[in-house]
N, C-alpha and C positions, 0 to 999 in steps of 0.2 A: 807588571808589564803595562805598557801605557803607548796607543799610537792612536794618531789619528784618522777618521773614517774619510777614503777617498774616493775618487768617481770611478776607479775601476774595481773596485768596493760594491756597487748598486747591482740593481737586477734593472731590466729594460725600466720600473718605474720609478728608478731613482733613492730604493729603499737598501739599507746595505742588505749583502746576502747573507742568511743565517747561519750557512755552511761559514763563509767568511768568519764570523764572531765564535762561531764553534771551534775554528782552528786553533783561533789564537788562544781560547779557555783551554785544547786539548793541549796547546804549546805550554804556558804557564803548568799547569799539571804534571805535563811530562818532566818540565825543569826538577817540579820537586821531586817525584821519582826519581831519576837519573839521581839525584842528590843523595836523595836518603838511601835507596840502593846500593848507592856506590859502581855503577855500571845501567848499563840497557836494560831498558822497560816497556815496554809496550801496553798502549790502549786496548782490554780488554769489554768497557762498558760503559756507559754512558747512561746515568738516571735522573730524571726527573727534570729535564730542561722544559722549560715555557718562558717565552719569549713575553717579558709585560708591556715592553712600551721600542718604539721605533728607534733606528741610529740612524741617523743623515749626515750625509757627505758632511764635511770641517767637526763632527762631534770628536772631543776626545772621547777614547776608549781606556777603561782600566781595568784591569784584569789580577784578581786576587785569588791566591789559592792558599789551603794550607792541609796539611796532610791531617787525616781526621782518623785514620786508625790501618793498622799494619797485622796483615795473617803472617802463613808461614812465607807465600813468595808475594801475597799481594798485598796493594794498597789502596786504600779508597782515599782520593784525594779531593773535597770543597773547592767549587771554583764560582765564584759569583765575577759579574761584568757588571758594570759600570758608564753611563757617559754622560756627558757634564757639555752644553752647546760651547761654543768657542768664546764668548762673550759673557759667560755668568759664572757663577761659583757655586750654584747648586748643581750635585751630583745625585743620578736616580740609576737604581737600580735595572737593569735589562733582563738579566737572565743570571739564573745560576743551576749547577747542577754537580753530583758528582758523579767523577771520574773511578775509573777501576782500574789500578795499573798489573802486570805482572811482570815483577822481574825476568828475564832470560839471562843466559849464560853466552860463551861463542858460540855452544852446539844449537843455540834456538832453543833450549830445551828451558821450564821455569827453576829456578833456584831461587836459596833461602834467602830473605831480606833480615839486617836487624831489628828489633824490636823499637817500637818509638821511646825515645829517649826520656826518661824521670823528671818531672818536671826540675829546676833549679829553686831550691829554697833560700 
């Protein structure tokens, strides 16, 4: 997932808002849930975010996640960010963390997910 940080992005000092970049880490995440799931998932946990370095207005944001291991209904899914200024080609890391997802069903209630897939040799 890839956007760029805008001014209604900032907090009164012009820094984006943390919440802001959290969302879009928990959106990426949620993609792969939904995926590997095969239906609705929901954010259950969030660990270990610390935020290393600042986004300002025109940075690209990148946002990478990948599923890093699967219970009976949950999943914990890797999500690191990324932003690169508008003008250069080095990319620094921001923040990562992992995500907790849990499958639901219609009733809200959790259900099984499949196993993470064998690697391909």
């Amino acid at each position: 997932m890839r956007v760029i940080a805008m001014p209604a992005d900032t907090n009164p000092y012009g820094d984006i808002f943390g919440g802001w970049l959290m969302s879009l880490m928990d959106s990426a995440a949620g993609s792969i849930a939904a995926r590997h799931s095969k239906g609705r998932a929901v954010t259950i946990a969030v660990e270990g975010m610390t935020f290393l370095r600042p986004v300002v207005v025109g940075d690209e944001v990148s946002v990478y996640a990948t599923l890093e291991s699967v219970g009976h209904t949950s999943m914990k899914i890797a999500v690191e960010a990324w932003r690169r200024t508008r003008h250069d080609e080095r990319s620094y890391r921001v923040t990562r963390a992992v995500f907790t997802f849990v499958a639901i069903g219609e009733d809200r209630q959790p259900r099984a997910v499949p196993p993470v897939p064998a690697p391909v040799a």
